[in-house]
N, C-alpha and C positions, 0 to 999 in steps of 0.2 A: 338728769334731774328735771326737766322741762318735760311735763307732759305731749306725748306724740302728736297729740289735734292743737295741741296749745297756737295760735297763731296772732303775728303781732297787731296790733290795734285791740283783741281784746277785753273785754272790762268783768273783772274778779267783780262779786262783791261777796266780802267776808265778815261773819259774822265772829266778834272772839269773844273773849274772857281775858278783862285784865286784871292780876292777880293781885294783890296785895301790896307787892312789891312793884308793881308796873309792868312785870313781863307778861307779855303777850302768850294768849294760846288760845289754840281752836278747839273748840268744846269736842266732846268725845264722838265718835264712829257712829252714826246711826241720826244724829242731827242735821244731817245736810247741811252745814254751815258755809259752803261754796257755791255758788254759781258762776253763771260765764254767762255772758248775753243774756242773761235773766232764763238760762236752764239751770236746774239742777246737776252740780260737776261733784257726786259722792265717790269717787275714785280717789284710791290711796297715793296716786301719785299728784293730783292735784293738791292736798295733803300736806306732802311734803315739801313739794316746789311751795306753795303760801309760807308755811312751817319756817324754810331754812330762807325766806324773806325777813320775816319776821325775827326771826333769830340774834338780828342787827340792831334791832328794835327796841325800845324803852317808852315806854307809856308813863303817864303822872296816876299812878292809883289816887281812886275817891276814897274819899273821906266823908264821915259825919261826925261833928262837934258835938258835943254833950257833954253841961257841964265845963267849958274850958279846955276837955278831954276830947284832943282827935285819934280817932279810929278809924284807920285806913280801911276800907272794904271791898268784896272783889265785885267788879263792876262789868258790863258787855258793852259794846262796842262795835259798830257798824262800816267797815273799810270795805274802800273801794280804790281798786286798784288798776293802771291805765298798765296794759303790755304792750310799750314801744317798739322794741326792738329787743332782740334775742339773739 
């Protein structure tokens, strides 16, 4: 599941989408939503190694009041992610 160049001390930063409900997701295929040392990492297996990170994960969806009335909304979300060790 660990991408083959993936190596430790790297730095993800990931671009998401959090939904409604707080779960996490990486915008769709063609967005480049990953990097790695400030390249560009659009490979599907980077993908999924963030994905089944993230999977664990629970975000607080935004909200806006109006009214008294809160309306959860889907928000994005800017993560940066340290690769220790693997």
């Amino acid at each position: 599941m660990v991408p083959s160049d993936l190596e430790s001390g790297a730095i993800l930063h990931v671009r998401l989408i959090i939904d409604t409900d707080g779960r996490p997701e990486i915008p769709p295929s063609g967005t480049s939503p990953i990097h790695r040392n400030g390249v560009e990492m659009p490979g599907e297996d980077y993908r999924q190694f963030v994905q089944a990170i993230l999977d664990s994960c629970t975000f607080q969806a935004a909200s806006n009041s109006l009214n008294g009335r809160i309306d959860y909304v889907v928000s994005n979300l800017d993560l940066i992610l340290t690769v220790e060790k693997f």
